[in-house]
Structures are given as C-alpha cells and as structure tokens.
C-alpha positions in Angstrom: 38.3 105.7 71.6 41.3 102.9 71.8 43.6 102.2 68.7 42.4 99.3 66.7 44.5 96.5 66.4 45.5 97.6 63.2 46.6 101.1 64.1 48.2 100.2 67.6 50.8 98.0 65.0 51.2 100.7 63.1 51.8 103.1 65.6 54.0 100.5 67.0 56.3 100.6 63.5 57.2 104.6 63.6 59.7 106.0 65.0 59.3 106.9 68.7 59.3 110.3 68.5 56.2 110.2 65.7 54.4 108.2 68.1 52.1 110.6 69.6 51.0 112.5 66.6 50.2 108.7 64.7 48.3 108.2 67.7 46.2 111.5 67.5 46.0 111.2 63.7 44.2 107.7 63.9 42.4 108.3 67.1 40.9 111.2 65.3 40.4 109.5 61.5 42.3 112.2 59.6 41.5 113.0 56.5 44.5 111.7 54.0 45.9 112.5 50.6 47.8 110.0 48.3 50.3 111.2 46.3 53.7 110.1 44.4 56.4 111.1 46.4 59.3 113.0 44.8 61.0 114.0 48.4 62.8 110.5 49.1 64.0 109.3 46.0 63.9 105.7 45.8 64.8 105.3 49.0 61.0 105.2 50.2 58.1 103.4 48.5 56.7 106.0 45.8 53.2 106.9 46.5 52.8 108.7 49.9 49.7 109.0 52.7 49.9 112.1 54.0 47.5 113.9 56.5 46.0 116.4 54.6 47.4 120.3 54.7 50.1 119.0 56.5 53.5 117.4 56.0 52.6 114.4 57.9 53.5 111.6 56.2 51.3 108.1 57.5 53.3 105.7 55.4 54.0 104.7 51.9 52.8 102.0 49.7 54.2 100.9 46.3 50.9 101.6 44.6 47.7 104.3 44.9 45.9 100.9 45.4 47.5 99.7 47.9 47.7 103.2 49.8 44.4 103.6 49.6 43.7 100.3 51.5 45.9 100.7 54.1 44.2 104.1 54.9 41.1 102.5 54.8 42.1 99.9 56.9 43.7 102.2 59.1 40.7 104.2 59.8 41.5 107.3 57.9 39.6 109.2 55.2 41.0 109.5 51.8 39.9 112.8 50.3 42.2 113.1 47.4 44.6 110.6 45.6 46.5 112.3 42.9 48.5 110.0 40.7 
C-alpha cells in the first residue's frame, strides 16, 4: 500500500539513510511506544515515538499529546505511552 501523504513528508524529513526502514515502519503500521527520552538531553524534543522492542525512534514531540497524534496521524499504533 503507498505512503500517505502524511507519511511520504515524513519519510521525506529523516535522514537518508533512515529512509527505508521509516518507510517499512509506516507501510506496515508499527506498533509505537511513547516515552520521555533521557538519551538526547535537551537537545531533542522530550517525549519519544519509538517502534516498539526496538530502538527505532519515529520522532519526538514536546508533549505525550502531541506524540500520540502524530502517531495517529501517521498511521501507527500506540500500544503504550509511559509518562
């Protein structure tokens, strides 16, 4: 099934080299976790998407809320969001 328009965007915003896997990830609607991210410092917004039982991170958002939209909106399945 082809990317959405909101998913070929944000495939379009990763780094080249992530491309593939973002692509796989939302052709397949992963299942996600949301979690306050501790690995980046402030140098990344603080609550994390990641694919769950891996290391894959889908993006970051400043707020569960707002994480768990763009997931949503993104096609993906949140299964836990830990705060």
């Amino acid at each position: 099934m082809p990317l959405s328009v909101a998913q070929a965007n944000h495939v379009a915003k990763v780094f080249p080299e992530c491309r593939a896997e973002m692509t796989d990830f939302l052709e397949a609607g992963a299942q996600v976790v949301i979690y306050k991210q501790d690995e980046c410092g402030s140098d990344v917004l603080p609550y994390a998407i990641a694919v769950a039982g891996t290391a894959f991170w889908i993006d970051c958002c400043e707020t569960p809320g707002e994480a768990t939209a763009l997931a949503s909106s993104l096609g993906l399945r949140v299964v836990a969001a830990l705060r």
